[in-house]
VEXVO-555701 format. One record per residue: residue in one letter; x, y, z of N, C-alpha, C in turn. Coordinates in steps of 0.05 Angstrom, whole numbers, padded with zeros to 5 digits, always signed. Atoms other than C-alpha are relative to their C-alpha. Example, Ala and Ser with C-alpha at 12.3 -4.5 7.8 and 13.67 -1.06 7.14 Angstrom:
A+00018-00024+00000+00246-00090+00156+00018+00024+00000/S-00016-00024-00001+00273-00021+00143-00015+00022+00014/
//
This chain:
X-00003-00003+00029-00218-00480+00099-00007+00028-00008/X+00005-00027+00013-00225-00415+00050-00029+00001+00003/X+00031+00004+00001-00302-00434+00044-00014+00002+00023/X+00010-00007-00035-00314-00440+00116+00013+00028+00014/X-00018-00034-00020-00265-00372+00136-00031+00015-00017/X+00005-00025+00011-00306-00334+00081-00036-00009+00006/X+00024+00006+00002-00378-00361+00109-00002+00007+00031/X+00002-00009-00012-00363-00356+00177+00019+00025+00010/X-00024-00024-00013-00313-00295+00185+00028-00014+00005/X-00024+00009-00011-00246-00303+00213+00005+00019+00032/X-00001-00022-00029-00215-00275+00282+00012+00021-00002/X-00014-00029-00002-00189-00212+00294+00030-00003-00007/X-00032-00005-00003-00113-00236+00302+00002-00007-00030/X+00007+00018+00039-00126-00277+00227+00001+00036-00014/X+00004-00023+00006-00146-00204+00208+00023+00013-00005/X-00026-00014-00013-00088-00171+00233+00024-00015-00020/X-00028+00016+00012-00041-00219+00200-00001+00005-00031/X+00005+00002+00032-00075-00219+00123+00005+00029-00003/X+00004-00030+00002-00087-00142+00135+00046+00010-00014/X-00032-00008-00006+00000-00141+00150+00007-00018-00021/X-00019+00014+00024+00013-00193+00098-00008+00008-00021/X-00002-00011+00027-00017-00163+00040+00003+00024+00000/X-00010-00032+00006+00006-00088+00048+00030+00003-00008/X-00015+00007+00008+00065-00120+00049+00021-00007-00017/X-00006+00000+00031+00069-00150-00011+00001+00017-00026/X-00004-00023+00005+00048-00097-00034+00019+00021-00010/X-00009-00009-00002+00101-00064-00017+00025-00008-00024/X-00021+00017+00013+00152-00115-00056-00011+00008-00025/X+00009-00011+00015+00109-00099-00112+00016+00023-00024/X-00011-00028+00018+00131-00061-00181-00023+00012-00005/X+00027-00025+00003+00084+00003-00189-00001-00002-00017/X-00001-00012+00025+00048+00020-00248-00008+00024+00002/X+00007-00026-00009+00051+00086-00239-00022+00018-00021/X+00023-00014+00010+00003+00106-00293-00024+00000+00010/X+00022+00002-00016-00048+00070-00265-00004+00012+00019/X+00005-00001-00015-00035+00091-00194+00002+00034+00006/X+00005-00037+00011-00031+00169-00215-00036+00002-00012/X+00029+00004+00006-00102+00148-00251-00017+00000+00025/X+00011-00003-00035-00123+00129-00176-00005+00020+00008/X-00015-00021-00005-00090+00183-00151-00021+00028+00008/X+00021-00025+00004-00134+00232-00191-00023-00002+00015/X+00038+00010-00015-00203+00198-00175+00005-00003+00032/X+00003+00001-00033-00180+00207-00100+00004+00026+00019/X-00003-00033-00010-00169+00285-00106+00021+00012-00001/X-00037-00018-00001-00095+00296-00116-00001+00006-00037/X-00005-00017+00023-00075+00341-00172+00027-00010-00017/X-00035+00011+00018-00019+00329-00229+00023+00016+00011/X-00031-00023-00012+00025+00391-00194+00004-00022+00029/X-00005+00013-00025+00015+00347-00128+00008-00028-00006/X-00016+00018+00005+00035+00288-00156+00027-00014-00011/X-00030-00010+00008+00096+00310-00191+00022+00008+00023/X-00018-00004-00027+00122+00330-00121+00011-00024+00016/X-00004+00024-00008+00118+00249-00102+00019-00017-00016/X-00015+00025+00014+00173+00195-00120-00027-00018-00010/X+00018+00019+00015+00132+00162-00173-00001-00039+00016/X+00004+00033-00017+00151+00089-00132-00016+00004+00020/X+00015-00004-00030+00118+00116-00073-00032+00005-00006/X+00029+00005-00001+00050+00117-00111-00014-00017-00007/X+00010+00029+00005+00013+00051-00105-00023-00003-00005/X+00032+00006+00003-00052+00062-00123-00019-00006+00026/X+00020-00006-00010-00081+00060-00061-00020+00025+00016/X+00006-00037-00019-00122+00111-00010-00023+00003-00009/X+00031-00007+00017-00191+00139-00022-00003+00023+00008/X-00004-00024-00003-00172+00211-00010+00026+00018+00005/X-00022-00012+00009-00132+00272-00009+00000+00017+00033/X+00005-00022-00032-00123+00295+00077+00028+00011-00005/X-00018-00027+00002-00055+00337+00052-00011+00023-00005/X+00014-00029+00015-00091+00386+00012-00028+00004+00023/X+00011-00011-00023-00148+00378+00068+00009+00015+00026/X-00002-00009-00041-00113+00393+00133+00031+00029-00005/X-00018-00035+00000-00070+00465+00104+00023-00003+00014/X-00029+00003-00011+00002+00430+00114+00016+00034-00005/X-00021-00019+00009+00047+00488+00121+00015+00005+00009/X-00043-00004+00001+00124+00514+00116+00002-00001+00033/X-00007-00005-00031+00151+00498+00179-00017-00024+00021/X+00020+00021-00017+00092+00446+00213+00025-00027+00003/X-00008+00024-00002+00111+00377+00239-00028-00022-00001/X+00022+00012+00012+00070+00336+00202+00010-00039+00007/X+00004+00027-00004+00044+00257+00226-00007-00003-00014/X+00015+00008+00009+00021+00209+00181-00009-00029+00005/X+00006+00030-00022-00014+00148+00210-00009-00023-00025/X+00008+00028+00007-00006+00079+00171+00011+00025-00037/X-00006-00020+00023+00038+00128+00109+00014-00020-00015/X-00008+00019+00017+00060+00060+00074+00028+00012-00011/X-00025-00007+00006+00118+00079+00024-00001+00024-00006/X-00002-00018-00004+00103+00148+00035-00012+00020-00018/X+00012-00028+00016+00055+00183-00022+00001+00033+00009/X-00001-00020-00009+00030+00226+00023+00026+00020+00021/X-00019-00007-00008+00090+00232+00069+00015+00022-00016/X-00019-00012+00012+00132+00267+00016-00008+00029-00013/X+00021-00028+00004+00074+00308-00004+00008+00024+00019/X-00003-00021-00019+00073+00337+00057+00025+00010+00009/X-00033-00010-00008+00154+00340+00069+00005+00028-00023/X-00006-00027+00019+00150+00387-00002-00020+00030+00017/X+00023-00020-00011+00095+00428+00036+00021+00017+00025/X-00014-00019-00021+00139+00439+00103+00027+00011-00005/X-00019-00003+00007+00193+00452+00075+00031-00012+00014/X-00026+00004-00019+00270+00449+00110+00000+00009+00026/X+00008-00003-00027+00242+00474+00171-00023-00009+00013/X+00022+00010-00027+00194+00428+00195+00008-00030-00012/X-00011+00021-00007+00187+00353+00190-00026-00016-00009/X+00027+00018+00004+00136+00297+00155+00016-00028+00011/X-00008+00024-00010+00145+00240+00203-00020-00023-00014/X+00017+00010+00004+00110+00173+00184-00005-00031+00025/X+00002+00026-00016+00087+00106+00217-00012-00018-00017/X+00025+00026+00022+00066+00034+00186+00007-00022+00016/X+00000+00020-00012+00056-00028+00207+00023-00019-00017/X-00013+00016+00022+00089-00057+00149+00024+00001+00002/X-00027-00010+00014+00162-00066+00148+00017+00003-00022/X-00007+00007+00016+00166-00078+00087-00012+00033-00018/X+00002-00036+00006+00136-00009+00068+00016+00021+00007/X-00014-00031-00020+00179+00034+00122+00030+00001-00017/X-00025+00004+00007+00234+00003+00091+00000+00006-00037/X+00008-00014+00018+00210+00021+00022+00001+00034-00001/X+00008-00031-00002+00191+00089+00039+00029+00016+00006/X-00017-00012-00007+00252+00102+00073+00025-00001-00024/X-00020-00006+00020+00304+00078+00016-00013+00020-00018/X+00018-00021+00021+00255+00130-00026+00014+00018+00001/X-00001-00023-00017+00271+00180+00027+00033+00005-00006/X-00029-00003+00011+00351+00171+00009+00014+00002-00027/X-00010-00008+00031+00351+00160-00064-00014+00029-00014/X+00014-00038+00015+00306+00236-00072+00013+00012+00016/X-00004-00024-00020+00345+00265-00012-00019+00009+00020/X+00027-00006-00017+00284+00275+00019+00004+00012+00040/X-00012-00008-00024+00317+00298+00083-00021-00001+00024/X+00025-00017-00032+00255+00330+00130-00019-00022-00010/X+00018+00031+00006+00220+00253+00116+00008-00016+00012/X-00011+00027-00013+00224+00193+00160-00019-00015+00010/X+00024+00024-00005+00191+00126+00173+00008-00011+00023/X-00005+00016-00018+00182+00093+00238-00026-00029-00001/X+00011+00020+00008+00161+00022+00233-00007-00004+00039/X+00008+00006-00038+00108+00013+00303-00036+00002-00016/X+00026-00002-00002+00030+00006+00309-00004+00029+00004/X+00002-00018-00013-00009+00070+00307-00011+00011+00028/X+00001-00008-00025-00029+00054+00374+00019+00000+00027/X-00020+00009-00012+00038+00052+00402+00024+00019-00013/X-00008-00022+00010+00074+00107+00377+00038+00014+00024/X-00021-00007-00013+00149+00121+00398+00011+00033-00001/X-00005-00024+00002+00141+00200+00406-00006+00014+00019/X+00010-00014-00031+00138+00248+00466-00031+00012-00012/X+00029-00015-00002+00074+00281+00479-00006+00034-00014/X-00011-00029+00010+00062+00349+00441+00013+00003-00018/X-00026+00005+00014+00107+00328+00383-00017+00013-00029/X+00005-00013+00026+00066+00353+00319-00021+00015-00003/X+00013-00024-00001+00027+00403+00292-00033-00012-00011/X+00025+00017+00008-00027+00356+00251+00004-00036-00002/X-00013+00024+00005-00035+00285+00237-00021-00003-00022/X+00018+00013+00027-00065+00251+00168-00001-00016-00004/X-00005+00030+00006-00078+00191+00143-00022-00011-00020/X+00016+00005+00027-00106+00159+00076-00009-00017+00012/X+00024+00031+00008-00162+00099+00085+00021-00022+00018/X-00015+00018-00014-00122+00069+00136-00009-00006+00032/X+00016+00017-00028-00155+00073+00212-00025-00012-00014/X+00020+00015+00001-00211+00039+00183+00012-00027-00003/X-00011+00026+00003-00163-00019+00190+00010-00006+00025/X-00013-00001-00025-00143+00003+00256-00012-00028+00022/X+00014+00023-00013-00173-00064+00307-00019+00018+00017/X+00009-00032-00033-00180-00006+00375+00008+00017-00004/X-00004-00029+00009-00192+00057+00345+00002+00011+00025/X+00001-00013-00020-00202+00080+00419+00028-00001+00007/X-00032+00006-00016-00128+00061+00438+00013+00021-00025/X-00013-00007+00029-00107+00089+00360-00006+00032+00006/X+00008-00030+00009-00147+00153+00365+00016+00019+00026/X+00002-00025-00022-00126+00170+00443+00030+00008+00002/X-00022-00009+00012-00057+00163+00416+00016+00020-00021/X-00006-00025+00016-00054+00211+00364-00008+00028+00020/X-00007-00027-00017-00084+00258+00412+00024+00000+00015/X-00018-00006-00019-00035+00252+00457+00030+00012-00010/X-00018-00010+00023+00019+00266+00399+00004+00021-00013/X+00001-00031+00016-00006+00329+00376-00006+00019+00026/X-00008-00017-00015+00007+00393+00397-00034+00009+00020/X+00019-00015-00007-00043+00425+00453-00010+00026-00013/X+00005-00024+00014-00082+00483+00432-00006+00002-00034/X+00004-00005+00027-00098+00470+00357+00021-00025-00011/X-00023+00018+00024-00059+00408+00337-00031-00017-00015/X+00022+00014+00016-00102+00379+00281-00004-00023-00008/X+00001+00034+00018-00131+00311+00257-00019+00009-00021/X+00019+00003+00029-00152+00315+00185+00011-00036-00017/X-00006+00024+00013-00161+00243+00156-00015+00000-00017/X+00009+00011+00010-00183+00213+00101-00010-00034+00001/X+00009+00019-00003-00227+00150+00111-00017-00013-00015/X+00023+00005+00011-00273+00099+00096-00021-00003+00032/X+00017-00003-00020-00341+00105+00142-00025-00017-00017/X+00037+00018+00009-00405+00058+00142-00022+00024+00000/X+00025-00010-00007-00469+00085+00127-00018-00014+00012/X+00013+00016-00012-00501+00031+00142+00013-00031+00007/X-00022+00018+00008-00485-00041+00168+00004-00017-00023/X-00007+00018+00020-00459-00085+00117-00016-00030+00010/X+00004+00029-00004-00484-00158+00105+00023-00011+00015/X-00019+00012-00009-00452-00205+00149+00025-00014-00014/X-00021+00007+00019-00414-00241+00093+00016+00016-00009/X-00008-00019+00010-00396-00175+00071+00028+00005+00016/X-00009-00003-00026-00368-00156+00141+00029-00018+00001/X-00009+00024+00005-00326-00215+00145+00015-00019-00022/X-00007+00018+00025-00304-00231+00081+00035+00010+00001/X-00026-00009-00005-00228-00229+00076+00014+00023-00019/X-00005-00019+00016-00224-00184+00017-00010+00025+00009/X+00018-00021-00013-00265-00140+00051+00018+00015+00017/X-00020-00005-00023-00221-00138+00110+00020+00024-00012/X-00025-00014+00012-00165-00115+00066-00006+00020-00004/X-00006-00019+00017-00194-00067+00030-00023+00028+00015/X+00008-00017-00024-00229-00033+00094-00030+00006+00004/X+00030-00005-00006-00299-00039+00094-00004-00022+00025/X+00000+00019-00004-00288-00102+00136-00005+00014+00039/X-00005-00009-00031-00268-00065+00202-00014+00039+00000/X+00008-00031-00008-00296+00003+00190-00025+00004+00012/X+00014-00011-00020-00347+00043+00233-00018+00020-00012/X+00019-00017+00003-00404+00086+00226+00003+00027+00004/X-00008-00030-00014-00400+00165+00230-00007+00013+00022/X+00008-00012-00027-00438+00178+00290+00025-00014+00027/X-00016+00020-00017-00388+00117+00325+00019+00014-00012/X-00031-00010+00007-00331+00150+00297+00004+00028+00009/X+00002-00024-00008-00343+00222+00315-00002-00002+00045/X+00004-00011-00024-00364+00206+00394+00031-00020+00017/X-00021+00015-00007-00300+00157+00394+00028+00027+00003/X-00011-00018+00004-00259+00219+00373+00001+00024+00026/X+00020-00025-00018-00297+00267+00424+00010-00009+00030/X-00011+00013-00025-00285+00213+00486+00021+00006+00005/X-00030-00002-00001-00208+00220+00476+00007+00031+00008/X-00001-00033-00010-00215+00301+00479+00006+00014-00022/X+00009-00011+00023-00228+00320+00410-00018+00016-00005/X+00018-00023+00002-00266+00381+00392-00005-00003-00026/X+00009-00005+00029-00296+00403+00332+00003-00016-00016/X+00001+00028+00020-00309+00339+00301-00021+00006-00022/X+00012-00006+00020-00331+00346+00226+00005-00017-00010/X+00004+00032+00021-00348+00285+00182-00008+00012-00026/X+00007-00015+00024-00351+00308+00102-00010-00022-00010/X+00001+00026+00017-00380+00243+00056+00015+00020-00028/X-00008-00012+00033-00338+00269-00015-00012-00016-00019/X+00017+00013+00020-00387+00231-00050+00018-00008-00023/X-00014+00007+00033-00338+00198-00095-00006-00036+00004/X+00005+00028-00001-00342+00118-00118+00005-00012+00005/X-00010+00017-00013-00327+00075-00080+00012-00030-00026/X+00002+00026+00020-00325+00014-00138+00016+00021-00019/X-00020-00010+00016-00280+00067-00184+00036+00002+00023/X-00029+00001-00020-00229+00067-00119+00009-00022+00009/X-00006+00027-00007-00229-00006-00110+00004-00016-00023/X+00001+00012+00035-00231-00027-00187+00023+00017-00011/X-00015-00018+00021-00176-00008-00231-00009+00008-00017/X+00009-00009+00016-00184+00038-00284-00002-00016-00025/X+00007+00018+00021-00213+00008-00349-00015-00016+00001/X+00014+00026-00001-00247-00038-00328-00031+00005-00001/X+00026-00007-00006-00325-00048-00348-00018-00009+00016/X+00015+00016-00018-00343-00104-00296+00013-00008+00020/X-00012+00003-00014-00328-00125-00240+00007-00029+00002/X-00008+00026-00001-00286-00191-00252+00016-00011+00021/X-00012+00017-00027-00265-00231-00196+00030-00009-00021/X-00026+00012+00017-00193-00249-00205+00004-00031+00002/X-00010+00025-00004-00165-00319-00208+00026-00011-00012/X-00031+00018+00006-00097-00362-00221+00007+00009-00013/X-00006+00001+00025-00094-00349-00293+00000+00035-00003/X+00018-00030+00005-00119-00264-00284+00011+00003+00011/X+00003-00014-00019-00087-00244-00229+00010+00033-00007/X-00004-00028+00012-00058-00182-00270-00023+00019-00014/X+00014-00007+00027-00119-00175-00309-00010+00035+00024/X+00006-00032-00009-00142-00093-00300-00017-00001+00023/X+00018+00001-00021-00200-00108-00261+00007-00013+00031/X-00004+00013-00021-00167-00146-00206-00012+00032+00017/X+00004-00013-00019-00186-00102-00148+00033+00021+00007/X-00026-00014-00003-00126-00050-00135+00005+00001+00028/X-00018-00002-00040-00122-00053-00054-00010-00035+00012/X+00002+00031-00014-00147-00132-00058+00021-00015+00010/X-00032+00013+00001-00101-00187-00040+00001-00017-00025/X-00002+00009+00035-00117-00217-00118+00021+00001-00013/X-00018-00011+00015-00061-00184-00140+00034-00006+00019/X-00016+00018-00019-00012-00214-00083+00013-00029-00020/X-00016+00023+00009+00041-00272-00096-00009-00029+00025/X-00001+00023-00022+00026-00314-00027-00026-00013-00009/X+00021+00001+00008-00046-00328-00050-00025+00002+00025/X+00020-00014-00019-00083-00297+00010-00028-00004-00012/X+00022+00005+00010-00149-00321+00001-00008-00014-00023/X+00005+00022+00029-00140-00364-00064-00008+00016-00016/X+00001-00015+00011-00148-00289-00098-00030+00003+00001/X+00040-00002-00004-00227-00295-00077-00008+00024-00006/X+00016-00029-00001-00267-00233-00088-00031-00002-00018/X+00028+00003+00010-00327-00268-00105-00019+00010+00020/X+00026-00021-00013-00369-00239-00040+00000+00028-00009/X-00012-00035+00008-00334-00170-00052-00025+00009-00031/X+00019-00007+00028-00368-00170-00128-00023-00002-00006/X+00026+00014+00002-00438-00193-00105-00009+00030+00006/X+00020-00017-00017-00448-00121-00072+00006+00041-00017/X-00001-00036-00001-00451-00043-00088+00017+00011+00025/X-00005-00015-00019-00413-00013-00044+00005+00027+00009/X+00007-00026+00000-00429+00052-00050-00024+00000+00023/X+00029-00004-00012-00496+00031-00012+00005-00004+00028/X-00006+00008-00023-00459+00005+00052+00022+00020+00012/X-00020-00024-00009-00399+00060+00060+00005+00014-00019/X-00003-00026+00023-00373+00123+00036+00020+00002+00008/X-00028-00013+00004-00300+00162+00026-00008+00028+00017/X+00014-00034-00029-00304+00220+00086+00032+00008+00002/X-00022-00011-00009-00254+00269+00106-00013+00014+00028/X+00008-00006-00030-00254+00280+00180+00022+00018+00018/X-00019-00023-00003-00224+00337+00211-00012-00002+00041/X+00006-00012-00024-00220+00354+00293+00019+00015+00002/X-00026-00008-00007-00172+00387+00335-00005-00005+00026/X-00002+00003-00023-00142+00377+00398-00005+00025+00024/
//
């Protein structure tokens, strides 16, 4: 039952499946793009940088800005790992211009396939989605110049399999990983841990910065730098307006406060729109919004 998943956890593959069914939906989803420009801001992107994005392609989620971190430029071949219907993707396609290349990857097909009709109705040419795991990656060795990625390996299951794959994808000699993440400071309550809203919205599966930095380092990563951007965690998970944190239900599921990366806001009813553990906690006190930079 819902009461027994969200008391004792669920399994990993359960994970895996809610994680892929609500990004999904997601994806089916009509934007409100005011709101998700409101996001947007509170996650570090600028109004000139968001004017460069097909307004469909921004969904309000993400809890940072690794374009404007990792110094895309004219000409690079830019990865983006887990690039949904392509915010940042397109970002970075205006950045390299006609001579280089913003590839992306998702789990979702229901995103790639989003992202990509995007990619045909703007022209978007030097943009493309391949629908694969990021630990499974259909690209020779040596193939880009950086890789990025919004609040998304903290969803990854085996970051070790995830991370030793992006190295192996970027160029020797200076190919870069600048991500944007979420990182534990400390551990979370077990309910917390475990809770299915949680899951989704990446505190569920994420990692600590010292465990994330020597995971990085193993694979053959250098210059591993962890930033916390001290921004709010509960203003990046809460839609704007809102002064409390209301759990959604049957009758709400639109209401402002629903959670913006929950599954509340979903049609299948993933979780029966729960987000009553989710609202018991601060989560500012258990993880933070990091931008994490190495190179290969």
């Amino acid at each position: 039952s819902d009461v027994y998943k969200r008391q004792h956890g669920i399994s990993e593959m359960e994970k895996e499946d809610i994680v892929n069914k609500h990004y999904s939906e997601v994806a089916g989803q009509e934007t409100d793009v005011e709101v998700a420009h409101e996001m947007a801001l509170k996650s570090g992107y600028t109004k000139e940088e968001l004017d460069l994005i097909p307004p469909e392609a921004s969904l309000g989620l993400g809890c940072g800005n690794s374009v404007a971190s990792s110094g895309v430029k004219t000409g690079e071949f830019v990865l983006d790992l887990g690039c949904g219907a392509g915010m940042d993707l397109f970002l970075s396609g205006a950045k390299v211009g006609p001579t280089g290349k913003a590839v992306g990857v998702d789990f979702s097909a229901e995103m790639v396939k989003k992202g990509t009709d995007l990619a045909k109705k703007y022209k978007r040419d030097n943009v493309e989605f391949h629908h694969c795991p990021i630990d499974s990656m259909p690209f020779p060795k040596e193939t880009f110049d950086v890789a990025i990625s919004n609040c998304v390996l903290n969803l990854v299951p085996d970051k070790d399999k995830a991370f030793a794959e992006v190295f192996r994808v970027l160029k020797k000699d200076g190919g870069r990983f600048v991500v944007s993440d979420i990182l534990l400071k400390k551990a979370p309550p077990e309910e917390l841990k475990t809770d299915i809203a949680a899951v989704v919205g990446g505190i569920g599966r994420a990692i600590e910065a010292d465990q994330y930095k020597k995971k990085l380092e193993a694979v053959g990563f250098t210059d591993v730098t962890i930033v916390d951007k001290k921004r709010d965690l509960m203003s990046l998970y809460y839609k704007p307006g809102c002064t409390t944190k209301m759990p959604c239900s049957e009758s709400s599921k639109t209401s402002c406060c629903a959670p913006s990366t929950m599954p509340c806001c979903g049609t299948s009813g993933i979780a029966k729109c729960d987000t009553s553990v989710l609202d018991k906690y601060d989560l500012n006190e258990y993880a933070m919004s990091c931008i994490i930079k190495a190179r290969k």
